[in-house]
C-alpha positions in Angstrom: 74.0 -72.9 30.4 72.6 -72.1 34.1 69.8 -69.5 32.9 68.1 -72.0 30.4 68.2 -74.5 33.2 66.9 -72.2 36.0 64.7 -70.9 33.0 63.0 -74.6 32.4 62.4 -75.0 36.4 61.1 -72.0 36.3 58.4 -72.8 33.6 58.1 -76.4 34.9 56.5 -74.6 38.0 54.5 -72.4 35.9 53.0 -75.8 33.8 52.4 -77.3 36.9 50.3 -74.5 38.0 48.3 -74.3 34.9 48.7 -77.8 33.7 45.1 -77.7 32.1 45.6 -74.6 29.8 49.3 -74.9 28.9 51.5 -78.6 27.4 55.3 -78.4 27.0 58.1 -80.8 26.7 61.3 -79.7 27.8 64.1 -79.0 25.3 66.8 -81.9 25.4 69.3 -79.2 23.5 69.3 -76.1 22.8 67.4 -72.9 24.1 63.7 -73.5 22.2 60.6 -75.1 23.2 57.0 -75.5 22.0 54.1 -74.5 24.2 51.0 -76.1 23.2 47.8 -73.7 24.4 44.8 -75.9 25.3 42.2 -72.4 25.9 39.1 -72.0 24.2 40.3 -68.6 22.7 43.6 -68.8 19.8 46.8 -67.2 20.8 46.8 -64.7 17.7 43.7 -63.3 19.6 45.2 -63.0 23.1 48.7 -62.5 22.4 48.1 -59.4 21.6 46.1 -58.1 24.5 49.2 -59.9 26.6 51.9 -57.6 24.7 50.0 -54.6 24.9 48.9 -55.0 28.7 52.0 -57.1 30.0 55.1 -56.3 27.7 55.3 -60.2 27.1 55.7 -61.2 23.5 54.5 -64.6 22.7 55.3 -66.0 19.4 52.7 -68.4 18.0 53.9 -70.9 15.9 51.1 -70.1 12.9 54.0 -67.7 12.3 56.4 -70.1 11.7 54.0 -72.4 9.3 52.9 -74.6 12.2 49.2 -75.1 12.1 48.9 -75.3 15.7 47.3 -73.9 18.9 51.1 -73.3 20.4 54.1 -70.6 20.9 57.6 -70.8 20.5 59.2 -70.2 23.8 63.1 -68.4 23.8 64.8 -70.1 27.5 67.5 -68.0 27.1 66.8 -64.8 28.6 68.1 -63.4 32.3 64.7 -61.3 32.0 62.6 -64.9 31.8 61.2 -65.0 35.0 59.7 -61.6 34.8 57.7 -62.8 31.4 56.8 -65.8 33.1 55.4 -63.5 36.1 53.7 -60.9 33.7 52.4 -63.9 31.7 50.6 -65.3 34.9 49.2 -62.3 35.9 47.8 -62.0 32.1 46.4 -65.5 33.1 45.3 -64.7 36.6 43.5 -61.2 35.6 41.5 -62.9 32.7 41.2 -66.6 34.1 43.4 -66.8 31.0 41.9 -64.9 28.4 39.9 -61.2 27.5 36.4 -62.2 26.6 36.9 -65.7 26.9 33.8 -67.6 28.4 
């Protein structure tokens, strides 16, 4: 589907651009990916500031059982790139994270 392909360029640009806080590999099928966070605060602290400040909803994985520093990411969504925009400027407000030192 064209959206989840424009979707994944469109996050390959954003990893490129913050390569040293954020790891991903691009689905081979389906619509779901992994993003592994690589910050010195955990995503069930920041994620929350991000929804309440940004609208973005970020699904960590601890969630889903996975005992990792990482969100499930949706590629599906026409509205994708304007996460991925309010999810940088999260980034680029807190040089990544509220409190983080």
């Amino acid at each position: 589907n064209q959206i989840a392909l424009d979707n994944i360029a469109h996050f390959e640009n954003f990893i490129e651009k913050n390569e040293r806080k954020f790891s991903w590999k691009p689905p081979k099928a389906g619509l779901l990916a992994i993003v592994h966070s690589h910050l010195e605060q955990p995503i069930l602290q920041w994620s929350k500031t991000l929804a309440e400040e940004e609208g973005v909803l970020l699904l960590p994985t601890e969630l889903f059982g996975l005992k990792a520093e990482a969100f499930r990411l949706g590629l599906g969504q026409k509205d994708f790139p304007l996460a991925l925009a309010g999810l940088q400027q999260f980034i680029d407000r807190y040089n990544c994270c509220p409190n983080e030192s």
